[in-house]
C-alpha positions as CSV (number, residue, x, y, z in Angstrom):
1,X,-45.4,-78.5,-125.1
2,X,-42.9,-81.2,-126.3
3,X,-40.6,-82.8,-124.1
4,X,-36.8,-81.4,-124.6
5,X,-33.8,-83.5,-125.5
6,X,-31.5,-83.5,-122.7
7,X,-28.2,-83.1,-125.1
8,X,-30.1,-80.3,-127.6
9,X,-30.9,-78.5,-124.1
10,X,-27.1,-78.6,-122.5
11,X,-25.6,-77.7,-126.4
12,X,-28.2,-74.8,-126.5
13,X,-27.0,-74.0,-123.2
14,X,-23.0,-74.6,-123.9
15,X,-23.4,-71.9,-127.1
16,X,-25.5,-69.5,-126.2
17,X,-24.2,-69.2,-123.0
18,X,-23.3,-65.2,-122.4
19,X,-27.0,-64.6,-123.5
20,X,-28.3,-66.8,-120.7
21,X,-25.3,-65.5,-118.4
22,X,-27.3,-61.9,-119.2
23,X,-30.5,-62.6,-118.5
24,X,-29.5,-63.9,-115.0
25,X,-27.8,-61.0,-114.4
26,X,-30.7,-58.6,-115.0
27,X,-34.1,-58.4,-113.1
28,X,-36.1,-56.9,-115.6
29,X,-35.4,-59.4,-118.6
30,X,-33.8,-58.7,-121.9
31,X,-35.3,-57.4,-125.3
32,X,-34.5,-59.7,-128.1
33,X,-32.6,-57.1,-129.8
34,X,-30.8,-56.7,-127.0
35,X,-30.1,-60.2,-126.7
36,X,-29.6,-61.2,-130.4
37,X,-25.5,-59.6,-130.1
38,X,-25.1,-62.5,-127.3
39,X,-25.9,-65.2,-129.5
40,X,-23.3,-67.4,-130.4
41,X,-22.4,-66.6,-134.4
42,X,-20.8,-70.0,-135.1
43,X,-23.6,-72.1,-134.7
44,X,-25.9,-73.0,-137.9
45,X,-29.1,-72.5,-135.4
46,X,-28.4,-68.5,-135.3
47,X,-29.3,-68.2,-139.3
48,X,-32.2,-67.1,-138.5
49,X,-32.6,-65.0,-134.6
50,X,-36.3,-66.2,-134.6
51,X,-35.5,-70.0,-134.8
52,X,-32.7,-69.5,-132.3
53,X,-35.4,-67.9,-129.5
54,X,-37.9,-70.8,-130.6
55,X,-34.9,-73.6,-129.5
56,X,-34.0,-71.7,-126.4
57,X,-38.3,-71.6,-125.7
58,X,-38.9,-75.2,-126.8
59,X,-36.0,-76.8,-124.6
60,X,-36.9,-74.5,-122.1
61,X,-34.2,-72.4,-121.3
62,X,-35.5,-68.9,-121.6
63,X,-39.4,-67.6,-121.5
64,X,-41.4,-64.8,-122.2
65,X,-41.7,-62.0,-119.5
66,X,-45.5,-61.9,-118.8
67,X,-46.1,-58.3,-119.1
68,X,-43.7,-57.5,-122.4
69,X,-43.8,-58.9,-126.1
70,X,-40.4,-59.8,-127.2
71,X,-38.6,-59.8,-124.0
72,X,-37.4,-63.1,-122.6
73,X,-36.0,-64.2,-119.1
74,X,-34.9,-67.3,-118.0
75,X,-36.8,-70.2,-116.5
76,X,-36.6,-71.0,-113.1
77,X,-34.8,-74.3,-113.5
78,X,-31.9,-72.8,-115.2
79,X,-32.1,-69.4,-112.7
80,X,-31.6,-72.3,-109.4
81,X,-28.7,-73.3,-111.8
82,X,-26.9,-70.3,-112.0
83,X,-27.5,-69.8,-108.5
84,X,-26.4,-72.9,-107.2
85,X,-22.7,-72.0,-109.3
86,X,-22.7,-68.7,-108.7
87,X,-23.5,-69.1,-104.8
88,X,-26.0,-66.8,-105.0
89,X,-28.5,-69.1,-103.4
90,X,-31.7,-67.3,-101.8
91,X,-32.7,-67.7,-98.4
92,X,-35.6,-70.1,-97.5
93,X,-38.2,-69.4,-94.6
94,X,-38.6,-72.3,-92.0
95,X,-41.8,-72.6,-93.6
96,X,-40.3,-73.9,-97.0
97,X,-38.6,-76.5,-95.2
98,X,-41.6,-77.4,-93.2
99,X,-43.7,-77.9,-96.5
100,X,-41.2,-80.5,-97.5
101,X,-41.2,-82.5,-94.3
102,X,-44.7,-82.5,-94.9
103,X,-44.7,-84.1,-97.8
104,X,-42.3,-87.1,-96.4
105,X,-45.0,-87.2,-93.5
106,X,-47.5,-87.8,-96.6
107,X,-45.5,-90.6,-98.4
108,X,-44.5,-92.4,-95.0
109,X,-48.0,-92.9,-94.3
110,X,-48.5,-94.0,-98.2
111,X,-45.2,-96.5,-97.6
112,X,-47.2,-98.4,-94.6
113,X,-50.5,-98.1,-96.8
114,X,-48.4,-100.2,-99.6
115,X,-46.5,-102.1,-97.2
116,X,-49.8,-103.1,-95.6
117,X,-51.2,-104.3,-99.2
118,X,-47.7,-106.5,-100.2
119,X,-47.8,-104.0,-103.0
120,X,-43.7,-104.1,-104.2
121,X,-44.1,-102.0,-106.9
122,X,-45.9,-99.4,-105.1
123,X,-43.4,-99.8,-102.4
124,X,-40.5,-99.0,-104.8
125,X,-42.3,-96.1,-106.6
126,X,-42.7,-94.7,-103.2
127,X,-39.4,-95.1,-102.2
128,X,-38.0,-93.2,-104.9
129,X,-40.2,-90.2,-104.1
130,X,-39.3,-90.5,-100.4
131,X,-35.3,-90.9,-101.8
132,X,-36.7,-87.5,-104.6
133,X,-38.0,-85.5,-101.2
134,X,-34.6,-86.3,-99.0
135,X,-32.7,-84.8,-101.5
136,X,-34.5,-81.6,-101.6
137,X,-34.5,-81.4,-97.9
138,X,-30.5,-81.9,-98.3
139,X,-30.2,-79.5,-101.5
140,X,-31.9,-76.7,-99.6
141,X,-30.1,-76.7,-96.3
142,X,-26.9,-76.6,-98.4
143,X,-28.7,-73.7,-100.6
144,X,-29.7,-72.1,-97.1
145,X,-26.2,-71.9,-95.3
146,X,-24.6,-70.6,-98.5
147,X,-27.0,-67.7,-98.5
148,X,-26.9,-67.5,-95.1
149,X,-23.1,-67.3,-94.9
150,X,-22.7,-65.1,-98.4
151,X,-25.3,-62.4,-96.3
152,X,-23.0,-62.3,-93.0
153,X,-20.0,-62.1,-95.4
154,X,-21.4,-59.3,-97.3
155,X,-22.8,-57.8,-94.0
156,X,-19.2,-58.7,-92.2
157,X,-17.0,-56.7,-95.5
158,X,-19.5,-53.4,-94.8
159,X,-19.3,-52.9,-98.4
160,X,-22.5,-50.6,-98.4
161,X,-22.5,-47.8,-96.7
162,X,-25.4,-48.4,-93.9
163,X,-25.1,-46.7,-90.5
164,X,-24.0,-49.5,-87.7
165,X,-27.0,-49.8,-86.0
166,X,-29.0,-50.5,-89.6
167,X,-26.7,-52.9,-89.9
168,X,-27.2,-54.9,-86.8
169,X,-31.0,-54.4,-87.6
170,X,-30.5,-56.6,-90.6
171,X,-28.0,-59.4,-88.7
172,X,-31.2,-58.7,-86.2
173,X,-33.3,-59.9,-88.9
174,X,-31.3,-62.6,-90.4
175,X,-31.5,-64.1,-87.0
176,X,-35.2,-64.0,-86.0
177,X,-36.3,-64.5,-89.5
178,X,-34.7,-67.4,-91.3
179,X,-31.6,-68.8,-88.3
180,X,-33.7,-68.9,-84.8
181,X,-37.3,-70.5,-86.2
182,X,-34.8,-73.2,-88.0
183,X,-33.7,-74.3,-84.2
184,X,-37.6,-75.5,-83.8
185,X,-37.5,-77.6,-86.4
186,X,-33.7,-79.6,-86.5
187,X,-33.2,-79.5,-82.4
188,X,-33.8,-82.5,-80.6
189,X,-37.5,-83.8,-80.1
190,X,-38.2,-81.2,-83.1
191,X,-40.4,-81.8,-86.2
192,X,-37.3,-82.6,-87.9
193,X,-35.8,-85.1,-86.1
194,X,-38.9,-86.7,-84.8
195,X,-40.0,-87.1,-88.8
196,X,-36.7,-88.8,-89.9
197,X,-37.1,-91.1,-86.6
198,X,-40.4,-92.1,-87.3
199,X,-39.2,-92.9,-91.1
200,X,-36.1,-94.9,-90.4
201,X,-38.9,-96.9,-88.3
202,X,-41.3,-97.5,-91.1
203,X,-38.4,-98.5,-93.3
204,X,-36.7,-100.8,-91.1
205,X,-40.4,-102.8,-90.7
206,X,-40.7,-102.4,-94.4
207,X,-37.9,-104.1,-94.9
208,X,-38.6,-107.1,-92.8
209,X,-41.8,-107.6,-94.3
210,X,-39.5,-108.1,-98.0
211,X,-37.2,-110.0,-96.7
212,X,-37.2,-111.9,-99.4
213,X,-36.7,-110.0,-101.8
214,X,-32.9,-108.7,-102.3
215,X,-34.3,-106.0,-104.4
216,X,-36.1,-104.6,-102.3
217,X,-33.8,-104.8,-99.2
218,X,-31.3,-102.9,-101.8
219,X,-33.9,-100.4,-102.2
220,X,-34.4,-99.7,-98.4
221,X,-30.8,-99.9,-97.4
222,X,-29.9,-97.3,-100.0
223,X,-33.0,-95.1,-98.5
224,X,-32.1,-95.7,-94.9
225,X,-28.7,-94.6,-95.8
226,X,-29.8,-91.3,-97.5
227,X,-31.4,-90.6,-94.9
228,X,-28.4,-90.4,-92.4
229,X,-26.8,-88.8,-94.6
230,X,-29.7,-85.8,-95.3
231,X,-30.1,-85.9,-91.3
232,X,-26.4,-85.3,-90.4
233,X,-26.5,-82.7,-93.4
234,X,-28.7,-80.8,-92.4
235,X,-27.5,-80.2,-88.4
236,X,-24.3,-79.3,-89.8
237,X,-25.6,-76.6,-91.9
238,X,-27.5,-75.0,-89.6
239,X,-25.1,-75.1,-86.5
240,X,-22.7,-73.8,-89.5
241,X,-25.2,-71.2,-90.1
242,X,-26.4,-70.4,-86.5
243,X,-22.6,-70.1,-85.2
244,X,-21.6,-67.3,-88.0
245,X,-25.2,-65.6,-87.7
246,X,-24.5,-65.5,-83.8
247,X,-20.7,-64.6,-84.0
248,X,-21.4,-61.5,-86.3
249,X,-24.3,-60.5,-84.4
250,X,-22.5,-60.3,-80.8
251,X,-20.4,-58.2,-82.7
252,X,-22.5,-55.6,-84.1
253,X,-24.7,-55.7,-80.8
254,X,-21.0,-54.6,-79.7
255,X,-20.3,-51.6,-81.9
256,X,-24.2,-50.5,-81.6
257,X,-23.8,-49.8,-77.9
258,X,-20.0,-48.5,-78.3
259,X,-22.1,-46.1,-80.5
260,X,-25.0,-45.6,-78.7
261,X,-23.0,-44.8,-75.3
262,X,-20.4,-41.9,-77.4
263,X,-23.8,-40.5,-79.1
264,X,-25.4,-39.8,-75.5
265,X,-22.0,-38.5,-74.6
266,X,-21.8,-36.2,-77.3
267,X,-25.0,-34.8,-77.0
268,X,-24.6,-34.1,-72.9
269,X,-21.3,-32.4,-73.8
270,X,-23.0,-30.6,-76.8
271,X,-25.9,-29.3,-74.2
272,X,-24.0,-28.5,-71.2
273,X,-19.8,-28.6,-71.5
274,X,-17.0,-30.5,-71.4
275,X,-16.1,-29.6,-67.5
276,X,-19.6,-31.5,-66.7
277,X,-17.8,-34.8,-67.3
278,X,-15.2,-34.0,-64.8
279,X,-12.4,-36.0,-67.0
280,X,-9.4,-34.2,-64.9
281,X,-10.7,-36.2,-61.1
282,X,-12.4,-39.1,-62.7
283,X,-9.2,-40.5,-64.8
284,X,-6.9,-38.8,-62.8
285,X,-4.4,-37.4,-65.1
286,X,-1.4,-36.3,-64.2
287,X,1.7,-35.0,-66.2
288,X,5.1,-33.6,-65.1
289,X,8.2,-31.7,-66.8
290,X,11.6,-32.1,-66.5
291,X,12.8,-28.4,-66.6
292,X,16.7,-28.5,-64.9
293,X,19.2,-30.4,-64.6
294,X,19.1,-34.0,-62.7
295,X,19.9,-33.5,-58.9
296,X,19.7,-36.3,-57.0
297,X,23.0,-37.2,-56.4
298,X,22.0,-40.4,-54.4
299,X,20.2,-41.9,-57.2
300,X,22.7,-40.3,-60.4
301,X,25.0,-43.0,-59.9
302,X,23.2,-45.9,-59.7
303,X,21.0,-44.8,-62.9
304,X,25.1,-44.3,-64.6
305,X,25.7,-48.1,-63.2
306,X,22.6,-49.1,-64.9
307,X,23.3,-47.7,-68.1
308,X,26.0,-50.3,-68.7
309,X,24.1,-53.4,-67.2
310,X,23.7,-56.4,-69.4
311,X,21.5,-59.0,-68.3
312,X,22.6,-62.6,-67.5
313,X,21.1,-64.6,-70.3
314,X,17.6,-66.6,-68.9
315,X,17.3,-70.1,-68.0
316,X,16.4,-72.5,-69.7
317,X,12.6,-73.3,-70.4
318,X,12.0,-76.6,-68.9
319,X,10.0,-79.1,-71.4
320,X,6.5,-79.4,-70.2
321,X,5.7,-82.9,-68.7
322,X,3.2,-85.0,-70.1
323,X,2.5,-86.3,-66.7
324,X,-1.1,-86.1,-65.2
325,X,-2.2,-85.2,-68.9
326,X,-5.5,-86.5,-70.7
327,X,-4.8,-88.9,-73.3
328,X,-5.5,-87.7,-76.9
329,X,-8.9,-88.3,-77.8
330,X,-9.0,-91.0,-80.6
331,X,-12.5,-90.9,-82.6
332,X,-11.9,-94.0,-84.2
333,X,-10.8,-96.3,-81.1
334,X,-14.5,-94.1,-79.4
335,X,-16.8,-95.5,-82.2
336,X,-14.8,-98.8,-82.4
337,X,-15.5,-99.0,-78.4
338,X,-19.2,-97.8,-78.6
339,X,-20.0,-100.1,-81.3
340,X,-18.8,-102.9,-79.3
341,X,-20.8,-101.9,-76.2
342,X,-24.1,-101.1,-78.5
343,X,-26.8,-101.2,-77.4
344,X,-25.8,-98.5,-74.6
345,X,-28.8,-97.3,-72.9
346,X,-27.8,-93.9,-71.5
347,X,-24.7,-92.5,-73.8
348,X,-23.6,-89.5,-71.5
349,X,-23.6,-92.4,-68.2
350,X,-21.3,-94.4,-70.7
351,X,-19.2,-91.8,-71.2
352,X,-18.7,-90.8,-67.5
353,X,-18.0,-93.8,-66.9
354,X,-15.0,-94.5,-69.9
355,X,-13.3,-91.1,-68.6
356,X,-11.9,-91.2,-65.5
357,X,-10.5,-87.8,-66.5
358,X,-10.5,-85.2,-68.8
359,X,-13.0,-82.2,-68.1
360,X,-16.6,-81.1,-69.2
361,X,-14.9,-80.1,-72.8
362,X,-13.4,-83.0,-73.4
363,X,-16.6,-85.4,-72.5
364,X,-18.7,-83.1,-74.6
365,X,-16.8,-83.2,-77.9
366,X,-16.7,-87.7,-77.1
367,X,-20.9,-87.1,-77.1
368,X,-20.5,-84.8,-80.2
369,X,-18.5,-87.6,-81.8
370,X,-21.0,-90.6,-80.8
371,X,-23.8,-88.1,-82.3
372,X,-22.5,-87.5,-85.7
373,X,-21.1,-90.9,-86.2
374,X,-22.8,-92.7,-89.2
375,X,-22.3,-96.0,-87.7
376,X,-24.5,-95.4,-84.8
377,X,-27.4,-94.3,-84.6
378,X,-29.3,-92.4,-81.6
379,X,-32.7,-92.4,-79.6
380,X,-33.5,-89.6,-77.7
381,X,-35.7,-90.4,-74.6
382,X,-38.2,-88.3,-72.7
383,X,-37.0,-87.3,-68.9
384,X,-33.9,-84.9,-68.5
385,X,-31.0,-86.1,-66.4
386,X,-28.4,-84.7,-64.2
387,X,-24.6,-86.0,-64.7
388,X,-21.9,-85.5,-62.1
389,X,-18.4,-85.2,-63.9
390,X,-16.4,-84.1,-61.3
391,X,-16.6,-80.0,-60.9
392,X,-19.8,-79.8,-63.2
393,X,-23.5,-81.0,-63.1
394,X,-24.7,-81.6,-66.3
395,X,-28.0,-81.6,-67.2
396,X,-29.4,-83.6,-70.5
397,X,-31.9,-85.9,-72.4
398,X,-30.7,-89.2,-72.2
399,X,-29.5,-91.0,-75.6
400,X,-29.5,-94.3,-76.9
401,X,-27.3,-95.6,-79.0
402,X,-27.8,-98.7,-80.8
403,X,-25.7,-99.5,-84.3
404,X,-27.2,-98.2,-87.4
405,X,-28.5,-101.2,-89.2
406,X,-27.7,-99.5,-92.7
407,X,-24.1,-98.6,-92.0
408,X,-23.6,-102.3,-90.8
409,X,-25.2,-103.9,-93.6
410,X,-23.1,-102.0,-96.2
């Protein structure tokens, strides 16, 4: 098969685009008669419907179904296009995601091999595969939280009409199947994050062995940079994913016990009676009626006094002090300060130490910042610690924080 011109495929594309908008909007493909009304009648291709589905074919934008003659889909490329703009993204297993971090695993272990043989241009052909595979990695975690948010919105709007408890089975299964296996892989010590640690090392000695070479050093700082970028991408997609998932899910779990409890009290009533639940002693109900004429002549004229009482307006609310308050967190003056105290050895002891006050919440979200920061760039070591910060013992994995070489050098 030839290769296709880029600009015949996106014109193709441009005027026949309600017959590809079709085809992605059926399963079972399209008949050419069916689609030959679609095609655009202003273009000199469509004189003739057969040369028009031979362009489509050649520039591969529609195919052949495999079990019809003369009905046509479209390819895959141009399907993950619509879905990428239509955010209709599908969900990928953990195993999808696995497959691509084992094929970085493969061309890490090819970078040393090429490193090890001064080999530049096999270096740079294998850094543009390594930059090729980061940016799947990044493109599917993007493609994942989209379809994993799109299903809890559509699950969340109750648009079908499934009982509660078969819709908590499928948040159930949204969960187990494609949100809780993902927290194996991106968590600390996980496949994920010891891969991308174990790359930014091999890149970092493969650069010092070119040196030299300003090329080169380009080449890796642009890599080592990608790959912050695809790490921080891809923890913000799935806690983005794993917090609505959860949210919606605690929720359901919610209405499907609400349920569950009024079914089994509707089927003891139905069995036995109502009197069985004993509502009158248990709840207590009482109820009175005023029937003559108000007697208490003690109390009638205070309640006439009342009637004409007229509050004394409030006083004033008092402007909170700022006294004793914590200062404002400032993310910019935190990374500023960590990057001048890199390298910082425990992060969590450094922070315990810079807040003299402020609480387990505010502490956390200084850590969070410290984390996420692209300028710095963290080790997680082996033993678990305990952290005293006041009225709470934490307990965490120790992190070091050094600054990112890449962030630095740009």
């Amino acid at each position: 098969m030839s290769t296709p011109d880029i600009k015949a495929f996106f014109r193709l594309a441009h005027q026949h685009f309600d017959a590809l908008e079709a085809l992605f909007n059926t399963r079972e493909g399209l008949r050419e008669t069916e689609l030959r009304p679609l095609l655009d009648d202003g273009s000199p291709h469509t004189a003739s419907a057969g040369h028009v589905f031979r362009e489509l074919q050649s520039h591969r934008l529609i195919e052949p179904r495999p079990e019809e003659t003369a009905s046509f889909e479209l390819t895959q490329p141009v399907r993950g296009l619509f879905r990428e703009f239509r955010r209709k993204q599908k969900l990928s297993t953990p195993k999808a995601i696995k497959a691509y971090l084992d094929r970085l695993e493969e061309l890490m272990e090819r970078l040393e091999e090429r490193v090890g043989q001064s080999a530049r241009a096999g270096v740079g052909r294998v850094l543009e595969d390594i930059d090729t595979e980061i940016e799947k990695i990044r493109t599917l975690s993007r493609s994942n939280r989209e379809a994993v948010l799109n299903r809890v919105t559509e699950l969340r709007a109750e648009t079908r009409s499934d009982s509660v408890r078969e819709r908590f089975r499928m948040i159930n299964e949204l969960l187990e199947d494609y949100v809780t296996p993902l927290k194996n892989i991106v968590q600390n010590r996980g496949a994920f994050e010891t891969l991308f640690s174990d790359l930014k090392t091999a890149l970092s000695e493969a650069q010092t062995a070119f040196s030299d070479d300003p090329t080169m050093a380009r080449a890796f700082t642009s890599t080592k940079a990608r790959l912050q970028r695809v790490r921080k991408a891809v923890l913000e997609n799935f806690e983005a994913a794993r917090q609505e998932t959860t949210r919606l899910y605690e929720q359901h779990e919610t209405n499907s016990e609400i349920l569950k409890g009024a079914s089994s009290l509707l089927n003891r009533v139905h069995h036995e009676d109502a009197g069985v639940l004993d509502f009158t002693s248990k709840m207590k109900l009482a109820s009175f009626t005023m029937r003559t004429v108000f007697q208490d002549e003690g109390l009638s004229p205070y309640l006439h006094e009342m009637s004409g009482y007229e509050p004394p307006d409030p006083a004033p609310i008092q402007e909170p002090s700022s006294a004793g308050a914590p200062p404002v967190l400032d993310r910019e003056a935190l990374i500023a300060d960590a990057h001048r105290a890199c390298p910082i050895p425990d992060a969590m002891r450094w922070l315990v130490g810079a807040f003299d006050e402020g609480g387990l919440r505010r502490t956390l979200r200084a850590y969070r910042y410290l984390l996420q920061s692209p300028e710095l760039s963290a080790t997680f070591q082996d033993n678990r610690k305990e952290y005293d910060l006041g009225d709470t013992m934490l307990s965490a994995t120790p992190v070091q924080m050094t600054v990112d070489e890449s962030s630095s050098s740009s």
